[in-house]
PDB file with SEQRES, HELIX, SHEET and CRYST1 records, atoms N, CA, C and O in Angstrom:
SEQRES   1 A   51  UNK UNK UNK UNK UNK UNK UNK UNK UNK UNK UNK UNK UNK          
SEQRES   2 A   51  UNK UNK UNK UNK UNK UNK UNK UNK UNK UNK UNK UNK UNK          
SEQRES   3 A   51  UNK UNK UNK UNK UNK UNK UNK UNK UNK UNK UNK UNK UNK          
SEQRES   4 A   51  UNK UNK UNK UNK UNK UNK UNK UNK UNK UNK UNK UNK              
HELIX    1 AA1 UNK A    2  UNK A   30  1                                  29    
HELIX    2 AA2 UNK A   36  UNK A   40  5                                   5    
HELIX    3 AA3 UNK A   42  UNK A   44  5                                   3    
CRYST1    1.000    1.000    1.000  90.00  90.00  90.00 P 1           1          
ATOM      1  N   UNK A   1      63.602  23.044 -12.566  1.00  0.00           N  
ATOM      2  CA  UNK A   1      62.908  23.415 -13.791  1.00  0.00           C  
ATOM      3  C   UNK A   1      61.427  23.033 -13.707  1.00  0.00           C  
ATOM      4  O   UNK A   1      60.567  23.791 -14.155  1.00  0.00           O  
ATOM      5  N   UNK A   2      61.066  21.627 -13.021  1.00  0.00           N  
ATOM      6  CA  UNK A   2      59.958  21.594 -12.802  1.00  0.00           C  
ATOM      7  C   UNK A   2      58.995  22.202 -12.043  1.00  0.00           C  
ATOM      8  O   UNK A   2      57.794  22.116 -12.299  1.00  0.00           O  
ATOM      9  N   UNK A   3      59.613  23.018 -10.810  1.00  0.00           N  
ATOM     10  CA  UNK A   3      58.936  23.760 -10.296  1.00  0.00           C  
ATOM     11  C   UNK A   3      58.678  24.839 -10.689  1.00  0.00           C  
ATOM     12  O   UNK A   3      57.741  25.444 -10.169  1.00  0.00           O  
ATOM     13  N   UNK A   4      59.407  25.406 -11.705  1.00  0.00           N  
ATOM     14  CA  UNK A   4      59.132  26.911 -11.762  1.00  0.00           C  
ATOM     15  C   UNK A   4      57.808  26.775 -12.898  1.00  0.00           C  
ATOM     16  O   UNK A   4      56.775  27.433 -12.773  1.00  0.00           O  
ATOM     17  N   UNK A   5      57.992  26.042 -13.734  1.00  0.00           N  
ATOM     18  CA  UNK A   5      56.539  25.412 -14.637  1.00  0.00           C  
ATOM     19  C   UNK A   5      55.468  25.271 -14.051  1.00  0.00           C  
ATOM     20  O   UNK A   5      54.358  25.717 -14.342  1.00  0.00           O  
ATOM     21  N   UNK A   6      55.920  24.394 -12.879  1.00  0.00           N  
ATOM     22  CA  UNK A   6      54.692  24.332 -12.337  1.00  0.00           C  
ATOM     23  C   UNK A   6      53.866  25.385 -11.482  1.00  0.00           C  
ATOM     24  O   UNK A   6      52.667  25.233 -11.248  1.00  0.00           O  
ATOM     25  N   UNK A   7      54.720  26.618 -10.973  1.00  0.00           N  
ATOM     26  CA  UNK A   7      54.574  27.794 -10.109  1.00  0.00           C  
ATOM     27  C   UNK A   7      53.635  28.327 -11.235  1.00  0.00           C  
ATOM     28  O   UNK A   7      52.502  28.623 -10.855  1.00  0.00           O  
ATOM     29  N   UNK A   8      53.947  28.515 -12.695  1.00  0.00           N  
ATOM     30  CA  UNK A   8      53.378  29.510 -13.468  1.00  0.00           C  
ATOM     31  C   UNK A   8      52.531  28.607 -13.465  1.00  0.00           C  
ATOM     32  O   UNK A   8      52.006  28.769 -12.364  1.00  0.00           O  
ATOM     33  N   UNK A   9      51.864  27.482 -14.094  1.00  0.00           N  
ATOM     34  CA  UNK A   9      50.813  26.925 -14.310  1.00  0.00           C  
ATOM     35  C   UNK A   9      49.691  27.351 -13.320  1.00  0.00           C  
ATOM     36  O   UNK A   9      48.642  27.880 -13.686  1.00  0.00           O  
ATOM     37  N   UNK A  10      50.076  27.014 -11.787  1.00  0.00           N  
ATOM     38  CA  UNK A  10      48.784  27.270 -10.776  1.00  0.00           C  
ATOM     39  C   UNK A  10      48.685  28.752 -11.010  1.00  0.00           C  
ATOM     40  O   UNK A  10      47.562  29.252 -11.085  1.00  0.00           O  
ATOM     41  N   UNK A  11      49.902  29.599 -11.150  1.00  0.00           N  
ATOM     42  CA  UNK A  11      49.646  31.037 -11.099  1.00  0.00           C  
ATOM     43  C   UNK A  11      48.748  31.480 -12.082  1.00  0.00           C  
ATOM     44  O   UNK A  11      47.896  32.304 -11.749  1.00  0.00           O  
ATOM     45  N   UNK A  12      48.802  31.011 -13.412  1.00  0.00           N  
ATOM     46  CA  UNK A  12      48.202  31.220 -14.432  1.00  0.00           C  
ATOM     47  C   UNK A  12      46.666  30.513 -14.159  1.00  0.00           C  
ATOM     48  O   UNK A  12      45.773  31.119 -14.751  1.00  0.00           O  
ATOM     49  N   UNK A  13      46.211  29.337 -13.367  1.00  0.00           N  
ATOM     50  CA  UNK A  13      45.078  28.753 -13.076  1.00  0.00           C  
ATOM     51  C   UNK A  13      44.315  30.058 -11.669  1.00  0.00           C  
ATOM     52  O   UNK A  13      43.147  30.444 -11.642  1.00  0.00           O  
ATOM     53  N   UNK A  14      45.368  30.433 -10.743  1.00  0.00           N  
ATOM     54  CA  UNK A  14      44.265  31.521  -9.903  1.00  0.00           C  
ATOM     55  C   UNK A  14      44.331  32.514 -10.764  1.00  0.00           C  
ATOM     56  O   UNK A  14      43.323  33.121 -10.400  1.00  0.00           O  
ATOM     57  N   UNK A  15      44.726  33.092 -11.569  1.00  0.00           N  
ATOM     58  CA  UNK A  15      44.371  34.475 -11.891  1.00  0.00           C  
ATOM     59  C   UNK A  15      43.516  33.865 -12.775  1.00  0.00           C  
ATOM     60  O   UNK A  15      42.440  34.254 -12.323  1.00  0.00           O  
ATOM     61  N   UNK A  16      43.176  32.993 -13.978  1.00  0.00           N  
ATOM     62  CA  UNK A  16      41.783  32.718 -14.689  1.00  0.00           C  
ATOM     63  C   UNK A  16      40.902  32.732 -13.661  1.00  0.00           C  
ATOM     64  O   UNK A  16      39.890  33.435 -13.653  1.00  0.00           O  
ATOM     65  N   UNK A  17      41.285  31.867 -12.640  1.00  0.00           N  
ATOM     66  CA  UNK A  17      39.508  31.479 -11.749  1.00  0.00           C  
ATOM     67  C   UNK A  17      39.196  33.198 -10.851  1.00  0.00           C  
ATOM     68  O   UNK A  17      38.094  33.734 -10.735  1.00  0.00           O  
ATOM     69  N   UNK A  18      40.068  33.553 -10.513  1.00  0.00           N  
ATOM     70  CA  UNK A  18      39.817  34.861 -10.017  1.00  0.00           C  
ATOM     71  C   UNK A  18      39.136  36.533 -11.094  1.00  0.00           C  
ATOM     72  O   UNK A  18      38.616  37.578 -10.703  1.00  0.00           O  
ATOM     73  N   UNK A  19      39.631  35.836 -13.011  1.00  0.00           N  
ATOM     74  CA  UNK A  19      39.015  36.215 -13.848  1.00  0.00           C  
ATOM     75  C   UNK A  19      37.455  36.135 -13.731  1.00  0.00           C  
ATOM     76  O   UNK A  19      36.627  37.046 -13.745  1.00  0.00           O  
ATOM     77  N   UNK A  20      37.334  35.111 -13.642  1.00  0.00           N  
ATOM     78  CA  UNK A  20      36.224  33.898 -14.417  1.00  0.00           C  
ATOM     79  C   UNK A  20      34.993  34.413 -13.498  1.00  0.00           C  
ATOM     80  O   UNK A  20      33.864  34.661 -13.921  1.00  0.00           O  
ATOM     81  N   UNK A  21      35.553  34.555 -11.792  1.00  0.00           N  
ATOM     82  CA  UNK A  21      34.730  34.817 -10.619  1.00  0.00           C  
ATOM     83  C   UNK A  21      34.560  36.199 -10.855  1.00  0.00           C  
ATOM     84  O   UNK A  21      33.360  36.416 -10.683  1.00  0.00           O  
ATOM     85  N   UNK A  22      34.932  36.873 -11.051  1.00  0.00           N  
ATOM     86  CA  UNK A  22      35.070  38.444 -11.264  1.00  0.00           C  
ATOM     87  C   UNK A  22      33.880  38.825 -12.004  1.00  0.00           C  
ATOM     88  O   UNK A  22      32.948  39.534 -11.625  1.00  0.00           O  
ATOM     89  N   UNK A  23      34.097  38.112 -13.377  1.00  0.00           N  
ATOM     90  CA  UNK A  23      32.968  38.274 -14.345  1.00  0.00           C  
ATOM     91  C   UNK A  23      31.501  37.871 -13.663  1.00  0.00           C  
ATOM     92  O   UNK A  23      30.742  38.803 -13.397  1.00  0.00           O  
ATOM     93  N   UNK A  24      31.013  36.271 -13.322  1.00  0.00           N  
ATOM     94  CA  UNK A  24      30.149  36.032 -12.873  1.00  0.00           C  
ATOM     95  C   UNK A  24      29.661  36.869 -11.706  1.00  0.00           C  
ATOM     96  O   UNK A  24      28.453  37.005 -11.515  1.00  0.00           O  
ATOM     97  N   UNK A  25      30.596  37.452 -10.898  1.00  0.00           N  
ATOM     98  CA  UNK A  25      29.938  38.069  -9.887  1.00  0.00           C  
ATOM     99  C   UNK A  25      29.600  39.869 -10.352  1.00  0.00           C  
ATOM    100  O   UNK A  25      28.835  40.604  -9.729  1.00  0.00           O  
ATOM    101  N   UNK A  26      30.211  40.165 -11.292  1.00  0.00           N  
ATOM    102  CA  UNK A  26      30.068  41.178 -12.251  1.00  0.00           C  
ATOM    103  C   UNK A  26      27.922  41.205 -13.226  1.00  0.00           C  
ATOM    104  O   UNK A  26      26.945  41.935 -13.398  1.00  0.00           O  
ATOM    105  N   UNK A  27      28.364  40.063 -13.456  1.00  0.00           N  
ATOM    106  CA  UNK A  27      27.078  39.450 -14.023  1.00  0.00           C  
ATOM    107  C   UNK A  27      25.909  39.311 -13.117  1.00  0.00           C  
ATOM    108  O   UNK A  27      24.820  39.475 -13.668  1.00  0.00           O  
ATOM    109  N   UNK A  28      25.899  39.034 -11.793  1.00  0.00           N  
ATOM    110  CA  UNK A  28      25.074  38.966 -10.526  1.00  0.00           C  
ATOM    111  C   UNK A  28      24.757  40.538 -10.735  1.00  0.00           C  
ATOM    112  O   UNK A  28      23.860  40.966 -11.461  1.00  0.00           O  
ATOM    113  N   UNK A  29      25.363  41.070 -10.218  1.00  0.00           N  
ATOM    114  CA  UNK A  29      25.204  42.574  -9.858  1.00  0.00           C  
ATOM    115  C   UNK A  29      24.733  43.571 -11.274  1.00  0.00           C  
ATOM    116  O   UNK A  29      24.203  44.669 -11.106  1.00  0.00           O  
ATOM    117  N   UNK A  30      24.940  43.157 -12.286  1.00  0.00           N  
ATOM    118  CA  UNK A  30      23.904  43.767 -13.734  1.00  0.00           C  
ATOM    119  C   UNK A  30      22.929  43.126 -13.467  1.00  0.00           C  
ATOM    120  O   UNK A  30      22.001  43.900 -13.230  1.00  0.00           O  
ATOM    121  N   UNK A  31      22.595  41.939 -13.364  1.00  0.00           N  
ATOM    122  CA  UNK A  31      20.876  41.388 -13.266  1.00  0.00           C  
ATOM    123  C   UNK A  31      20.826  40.595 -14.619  1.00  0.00           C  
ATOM    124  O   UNK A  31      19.810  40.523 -15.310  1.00  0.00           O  
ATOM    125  N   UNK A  32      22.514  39.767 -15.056  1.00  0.00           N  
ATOM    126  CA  UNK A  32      21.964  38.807 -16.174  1.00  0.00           C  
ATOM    127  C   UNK A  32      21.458  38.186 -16.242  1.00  0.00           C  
ATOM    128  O   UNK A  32      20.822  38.036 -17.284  1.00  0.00           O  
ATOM    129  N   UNK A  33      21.287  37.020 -14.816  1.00  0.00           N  
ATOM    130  CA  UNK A  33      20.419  35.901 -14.412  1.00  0.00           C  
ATOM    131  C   UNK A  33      18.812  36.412 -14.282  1.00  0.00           C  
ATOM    132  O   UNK A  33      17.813  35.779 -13.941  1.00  0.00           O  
ATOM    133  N   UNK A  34      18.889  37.064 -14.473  1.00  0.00           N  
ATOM    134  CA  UNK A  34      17.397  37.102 -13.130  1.00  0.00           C  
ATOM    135  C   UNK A  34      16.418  36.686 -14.314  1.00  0.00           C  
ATOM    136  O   UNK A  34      15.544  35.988 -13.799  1.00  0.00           O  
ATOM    137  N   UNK A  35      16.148  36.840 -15.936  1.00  0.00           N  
ATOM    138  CA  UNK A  35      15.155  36.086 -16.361  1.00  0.00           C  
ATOM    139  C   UNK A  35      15.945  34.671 -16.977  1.00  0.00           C  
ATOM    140  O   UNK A  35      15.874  34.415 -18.179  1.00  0.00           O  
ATOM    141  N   UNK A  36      16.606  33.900 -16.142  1.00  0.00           N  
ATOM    142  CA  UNK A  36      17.441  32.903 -17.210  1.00  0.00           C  
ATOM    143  C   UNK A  36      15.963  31.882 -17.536  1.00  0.00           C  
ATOM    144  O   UNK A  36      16.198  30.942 -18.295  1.00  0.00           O  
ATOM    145  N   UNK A  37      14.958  31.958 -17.192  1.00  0.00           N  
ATOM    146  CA  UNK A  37      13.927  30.952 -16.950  1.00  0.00           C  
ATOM    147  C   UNK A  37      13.382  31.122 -18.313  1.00  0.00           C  
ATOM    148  O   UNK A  37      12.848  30.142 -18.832  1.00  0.00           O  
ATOM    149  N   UNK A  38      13.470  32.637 -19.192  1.00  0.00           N  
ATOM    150  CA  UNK A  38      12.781  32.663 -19.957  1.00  0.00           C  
ATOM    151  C   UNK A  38      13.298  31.989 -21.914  1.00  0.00           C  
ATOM    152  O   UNK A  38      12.756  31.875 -23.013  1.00  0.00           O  
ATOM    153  N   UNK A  39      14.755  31.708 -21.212  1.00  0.00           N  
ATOM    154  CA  UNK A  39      15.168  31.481 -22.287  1.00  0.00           C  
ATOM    155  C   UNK A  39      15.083  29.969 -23.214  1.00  0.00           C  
ATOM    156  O   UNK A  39      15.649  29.713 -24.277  1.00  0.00           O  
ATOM    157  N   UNK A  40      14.144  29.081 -22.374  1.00  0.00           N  
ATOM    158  CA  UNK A  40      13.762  27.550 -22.629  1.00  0.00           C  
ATOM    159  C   UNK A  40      12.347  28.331 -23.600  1.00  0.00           C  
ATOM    160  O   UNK A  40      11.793  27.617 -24.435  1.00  0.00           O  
ATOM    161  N   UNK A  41      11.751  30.108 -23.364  1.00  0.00           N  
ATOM    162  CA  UNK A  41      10.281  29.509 -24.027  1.00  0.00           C  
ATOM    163  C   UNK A  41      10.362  30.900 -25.447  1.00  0.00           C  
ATOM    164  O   UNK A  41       9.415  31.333 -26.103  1.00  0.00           O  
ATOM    165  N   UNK A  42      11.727  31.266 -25.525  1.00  0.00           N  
ATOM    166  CA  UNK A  42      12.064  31.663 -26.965  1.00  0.00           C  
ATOM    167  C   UNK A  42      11.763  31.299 -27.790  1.00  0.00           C  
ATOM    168  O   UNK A  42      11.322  32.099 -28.615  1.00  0.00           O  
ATOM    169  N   UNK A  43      11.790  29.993 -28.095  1.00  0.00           N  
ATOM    170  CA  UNK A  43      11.216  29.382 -29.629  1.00  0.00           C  
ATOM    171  C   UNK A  43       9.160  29.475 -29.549  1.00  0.00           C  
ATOM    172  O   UNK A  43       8.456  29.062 -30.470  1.00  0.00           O  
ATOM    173  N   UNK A  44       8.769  29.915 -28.635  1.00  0.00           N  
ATOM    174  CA  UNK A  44       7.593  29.885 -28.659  1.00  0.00           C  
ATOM    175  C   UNK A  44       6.834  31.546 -28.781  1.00  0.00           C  
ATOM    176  O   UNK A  44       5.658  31.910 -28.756  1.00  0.00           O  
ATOM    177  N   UNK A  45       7.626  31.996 -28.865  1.00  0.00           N  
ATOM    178  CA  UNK A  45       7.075  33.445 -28.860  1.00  0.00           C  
ATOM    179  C   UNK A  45       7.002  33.483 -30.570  1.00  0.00           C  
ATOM    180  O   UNK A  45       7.501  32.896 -31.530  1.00  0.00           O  
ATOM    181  N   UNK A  46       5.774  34.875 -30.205  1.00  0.00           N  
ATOM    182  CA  UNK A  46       5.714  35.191 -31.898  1.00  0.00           C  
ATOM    183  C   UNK A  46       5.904  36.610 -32.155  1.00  0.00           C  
ATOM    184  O   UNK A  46       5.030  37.440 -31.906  1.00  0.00           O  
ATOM    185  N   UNK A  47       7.248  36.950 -32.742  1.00  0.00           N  
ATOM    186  CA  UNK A  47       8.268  37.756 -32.735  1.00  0.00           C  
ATOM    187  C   UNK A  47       7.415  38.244 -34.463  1.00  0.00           C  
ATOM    188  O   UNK A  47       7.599  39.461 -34.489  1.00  0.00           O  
ATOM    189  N   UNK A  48       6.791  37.938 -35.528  1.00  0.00           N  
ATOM    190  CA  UNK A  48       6.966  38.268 -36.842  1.00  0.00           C  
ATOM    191  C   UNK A  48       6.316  39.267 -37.000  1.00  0.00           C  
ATOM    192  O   UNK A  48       5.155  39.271 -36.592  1.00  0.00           O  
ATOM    193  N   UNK A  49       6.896  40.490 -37.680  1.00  0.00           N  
ATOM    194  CA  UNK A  49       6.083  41.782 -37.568  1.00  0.00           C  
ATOM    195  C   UNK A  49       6.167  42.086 -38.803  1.00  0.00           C  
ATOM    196  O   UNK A  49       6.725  43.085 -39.257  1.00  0.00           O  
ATOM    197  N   UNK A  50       5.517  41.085 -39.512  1.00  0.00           N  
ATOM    198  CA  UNK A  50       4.901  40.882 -41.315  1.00  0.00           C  
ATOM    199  C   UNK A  50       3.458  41.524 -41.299  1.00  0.00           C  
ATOM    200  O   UNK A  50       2.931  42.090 -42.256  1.00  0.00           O  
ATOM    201  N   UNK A  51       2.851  41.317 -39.912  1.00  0.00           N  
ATOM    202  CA  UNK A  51       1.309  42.161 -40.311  1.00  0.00           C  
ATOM    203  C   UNK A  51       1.135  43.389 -41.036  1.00  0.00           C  
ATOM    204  O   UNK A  51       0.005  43.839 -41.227  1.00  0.00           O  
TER     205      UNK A  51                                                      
END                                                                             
């Protein structure tokens, strides 16, 4: 009984990480990263288009 729990557990742990990798490398190849630098200087921009 304990093994078969434990079979699904890892089974259920590679198919998330094989999820998880899927996405991120999904995410590489759109180009989500490529400005991550800019997102520390958001609070400094001036976005208000009250003029």
């Amino acid at each position: 009984m304990l093994t078969v729990s434990l079979i699904y557990t890892l089974g259920i742990g590679v198919l998330l990480g094989v999820f998880i990798l899927g996405f991120f490398v999904w995410g590489l190849n759109t180009g989500a990263f490529d400005h991550s630098e800019d997102a520390k200087y958001i609070l400094f921009r001036d976005d208000d288009d009250d003029d």
